[in-house]
C-alpha positions as CSV (number, residue, x, y, z in Angstrom):
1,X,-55.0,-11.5,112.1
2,X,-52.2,-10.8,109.8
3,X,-50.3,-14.2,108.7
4,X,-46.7,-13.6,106.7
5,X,-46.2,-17.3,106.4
6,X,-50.2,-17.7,104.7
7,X,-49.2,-14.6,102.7
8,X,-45.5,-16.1,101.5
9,X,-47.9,-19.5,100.0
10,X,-50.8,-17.2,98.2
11,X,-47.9,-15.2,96.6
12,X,-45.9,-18.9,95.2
13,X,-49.5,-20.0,94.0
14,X,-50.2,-16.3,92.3
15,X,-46.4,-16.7,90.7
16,X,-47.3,-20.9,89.7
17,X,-50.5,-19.1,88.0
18,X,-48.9,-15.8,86.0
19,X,-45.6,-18.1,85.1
20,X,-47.1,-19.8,82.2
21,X,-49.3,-17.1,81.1
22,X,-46.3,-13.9,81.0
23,X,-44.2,-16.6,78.9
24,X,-47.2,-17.6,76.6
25,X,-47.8,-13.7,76.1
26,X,-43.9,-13.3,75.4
27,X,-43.4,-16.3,72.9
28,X,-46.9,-14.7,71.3
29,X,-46.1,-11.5,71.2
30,X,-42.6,-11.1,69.3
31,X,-39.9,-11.0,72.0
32,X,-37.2,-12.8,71.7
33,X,-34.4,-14.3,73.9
34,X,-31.0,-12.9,73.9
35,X,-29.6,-16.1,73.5
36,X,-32.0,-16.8,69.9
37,X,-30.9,-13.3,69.1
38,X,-27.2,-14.1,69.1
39,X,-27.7,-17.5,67.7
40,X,-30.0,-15.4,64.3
41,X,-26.6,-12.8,64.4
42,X,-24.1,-15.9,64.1
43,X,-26.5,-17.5,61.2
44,X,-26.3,-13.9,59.3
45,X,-22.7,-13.3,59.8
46,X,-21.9,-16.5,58.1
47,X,-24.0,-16.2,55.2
48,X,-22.6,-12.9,54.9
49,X,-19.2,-13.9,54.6
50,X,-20.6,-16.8,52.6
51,X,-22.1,-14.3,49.7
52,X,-18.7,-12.6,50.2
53,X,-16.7,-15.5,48.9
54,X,-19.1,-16.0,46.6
55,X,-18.7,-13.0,44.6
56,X,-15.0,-13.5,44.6
């Protein structure tokens, strides 16, 4: 007999399992977080305008 409420509780422990290997394979595997990507385009804007005082 078909159970939703069994099914509901075998898809949370298949999500508990996948969670921690998908963000393993995205730290491993070059992505990054928009949030690190803005924070890396900050850093490079200021030692941008930091070379640009520099040379004047």
């Amino acid at each position: 007999m078909f159970n939703p409420l069994k099914m509901a509780g075998d898809l949370k422990n298949i999500e508990k399992m996948l969670k921690p290997a998908l963000e393993k394979f995205m730290n491993e595997s070059g992505f990054a977080k928009q949030e690190e990507i803005e924070e890396i385009k900050a850093r490079l804007d200021k030692i941008e305008s930091m070379i640009k005082d520099l040379k004047n």
